[in-house]
C-alpha positions in Angstrom: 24.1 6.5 -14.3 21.3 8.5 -15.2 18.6 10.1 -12.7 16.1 12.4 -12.6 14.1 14.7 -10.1 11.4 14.5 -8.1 8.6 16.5 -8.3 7.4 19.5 -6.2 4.9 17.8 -4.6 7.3 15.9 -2.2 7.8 18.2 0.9 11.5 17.3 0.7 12.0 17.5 -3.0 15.0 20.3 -2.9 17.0 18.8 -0.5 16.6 15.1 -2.4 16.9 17.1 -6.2 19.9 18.8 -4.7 21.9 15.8 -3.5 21.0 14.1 -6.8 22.5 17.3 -8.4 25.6 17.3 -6.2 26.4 13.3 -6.9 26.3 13.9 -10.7 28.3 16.8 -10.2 31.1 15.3 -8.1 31.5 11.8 -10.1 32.1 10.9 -13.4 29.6 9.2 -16.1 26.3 10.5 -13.4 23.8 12.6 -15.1 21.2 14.5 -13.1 18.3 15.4 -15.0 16.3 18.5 -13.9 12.7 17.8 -14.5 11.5 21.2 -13.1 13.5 23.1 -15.0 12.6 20.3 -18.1 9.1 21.3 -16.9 7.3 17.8 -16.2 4.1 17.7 -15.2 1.9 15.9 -12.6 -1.6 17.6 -13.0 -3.0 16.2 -16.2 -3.9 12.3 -15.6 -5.5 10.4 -14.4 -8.7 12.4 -15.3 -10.8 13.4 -12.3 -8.1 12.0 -9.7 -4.7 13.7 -10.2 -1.8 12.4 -9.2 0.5 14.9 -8.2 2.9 12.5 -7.2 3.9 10.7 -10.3 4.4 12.7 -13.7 1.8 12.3 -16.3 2.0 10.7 -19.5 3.1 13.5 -21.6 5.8 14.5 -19.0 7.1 10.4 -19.1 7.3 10.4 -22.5 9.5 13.8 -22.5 11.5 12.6 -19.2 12.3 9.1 -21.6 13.2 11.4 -24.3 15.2 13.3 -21.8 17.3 9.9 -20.2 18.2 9.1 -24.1 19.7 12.3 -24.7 21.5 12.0 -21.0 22.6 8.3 -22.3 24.2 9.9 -25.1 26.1 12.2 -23.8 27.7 9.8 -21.3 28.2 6.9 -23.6 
């Protein structure tokens, strides 16, 4: 299993990134992936009517980038 972080603009985004991190820690073949630390976005698209609570199109493509290197390393 691979997941990945919420973003910032969630008011309960540590507390939901933090039990994500704790299950990957505590059982075997679960990947957490940190996407503020990764350092996805949410402010570029769509133009003239952010939304700040999906990632934007650069940050997807890193965060699939991101799950195939996550992949590998559990497979």
């Amino acid at each position: 299993i691979v997941d990945a972080g919420i973003s910032e603009c969630w008011p309960c985004y540590l507390l939901t990134n933090g039990i994500k991190q704790k299950v990957a820690s505590d059982l075997e073949n679960v990947v957490f992936i940190d996407t503020i630390k990764a350092g996805l976005t949410t402010e570029h698209e769509p133009y003239g009517n952010v939304d700040k609570a999906h990632y934007d199109a650069s940050s997807e493509i890193l965060l699939g980038k991101l799950f195939v290197q996550a992949l590998s390393s559990v497979l």
